[in-house]
C-alpha positions in Angstrom: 0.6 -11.9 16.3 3.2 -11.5 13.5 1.1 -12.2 11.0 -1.9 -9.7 12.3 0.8 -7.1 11.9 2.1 -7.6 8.7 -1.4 -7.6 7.3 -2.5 -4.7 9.0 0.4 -2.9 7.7 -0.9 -4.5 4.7 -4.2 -3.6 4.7 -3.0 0.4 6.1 -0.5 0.9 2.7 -3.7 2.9 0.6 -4.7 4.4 3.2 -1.2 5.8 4.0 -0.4 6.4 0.0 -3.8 8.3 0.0 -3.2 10.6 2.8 0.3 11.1 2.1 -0.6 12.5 -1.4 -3.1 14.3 -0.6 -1.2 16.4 2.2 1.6 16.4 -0.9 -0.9 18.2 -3.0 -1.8 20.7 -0.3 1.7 21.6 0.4 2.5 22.1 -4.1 -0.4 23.8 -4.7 -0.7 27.4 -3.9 -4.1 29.0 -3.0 -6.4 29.8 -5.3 -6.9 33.8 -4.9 -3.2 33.6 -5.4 -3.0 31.8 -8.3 -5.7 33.0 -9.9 -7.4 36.3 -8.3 -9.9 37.1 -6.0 -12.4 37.2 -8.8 -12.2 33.8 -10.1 -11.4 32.3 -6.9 -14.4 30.8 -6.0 -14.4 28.8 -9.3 -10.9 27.5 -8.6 -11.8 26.1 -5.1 -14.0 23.3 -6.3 -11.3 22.9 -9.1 -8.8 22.8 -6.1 -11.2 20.0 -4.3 -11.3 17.6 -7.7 -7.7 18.0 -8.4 -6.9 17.1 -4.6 -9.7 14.2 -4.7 -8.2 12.3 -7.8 -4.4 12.9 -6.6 -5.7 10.7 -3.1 -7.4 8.0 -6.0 -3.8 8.2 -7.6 -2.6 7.5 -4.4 -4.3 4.9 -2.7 -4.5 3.2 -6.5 -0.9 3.4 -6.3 -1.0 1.9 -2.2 -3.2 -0.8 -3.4 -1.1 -1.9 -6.0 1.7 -2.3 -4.0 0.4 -3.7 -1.3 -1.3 -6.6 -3.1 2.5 -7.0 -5.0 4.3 -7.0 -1.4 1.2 -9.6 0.0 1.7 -11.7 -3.2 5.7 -11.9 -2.5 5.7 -12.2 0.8 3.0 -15.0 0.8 4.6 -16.8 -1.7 7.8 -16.5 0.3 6.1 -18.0 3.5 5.1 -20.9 1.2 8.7 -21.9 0.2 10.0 -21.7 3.5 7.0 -24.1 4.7 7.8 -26.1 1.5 11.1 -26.9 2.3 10.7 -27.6 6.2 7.9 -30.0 5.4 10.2 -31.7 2.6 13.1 -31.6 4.7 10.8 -33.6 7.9 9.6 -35.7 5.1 13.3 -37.0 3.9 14.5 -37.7 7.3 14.6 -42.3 7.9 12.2 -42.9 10.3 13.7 -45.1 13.5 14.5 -48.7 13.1 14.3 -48.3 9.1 17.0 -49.7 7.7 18.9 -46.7 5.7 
């Protein structure tokens, strides 16, 4: 069950990062009759709409990233620890062998 969490957090990471940036471009950009008048406006919405869709890309690029680095670590963490239980079972004398 441990496992199924830490990948879904995982797996959730870009998904998060994209959301999260997006809401952070909402909140830093001002409306568009404000920044620019109501008579260009309407040209600044769809503007608004690309500028806001490649800051999520940035995002969940950015989630991606680091979500495949933290996997990568923490797999190759797991591995170690297995590593050195199965070499430590593996050094142990066996009963009746002679040391």
């Amino acid at each position: 069950m441990k496992v199924f969490f830490r990948n879904l957090v995982l797996c959730a990471l870009p998904l998060l990062f994209a959301a999260g940036s997006g809401y952070y471009f909402t909140t830093i950009q001002g409306s568009c009759g404000a920044m620019v008048g109501a008579l260009f406006a309407g040209k600044c919405a769809g503007r608004q709409r690309q500028y806001q869709a490649r800051f999520q890309l940035a995002g969940a690029g950015f989630g991606l990233v680091l979500a495949a680095t933290l996997g990568t670590w923490l797999e190759h963490r797991r591995r170690r620890a297995v590593q050195r239980t199965t070499s430590a079972v593996q050094r142990t004398p066996l009963e009746g062998e002679p040391s």
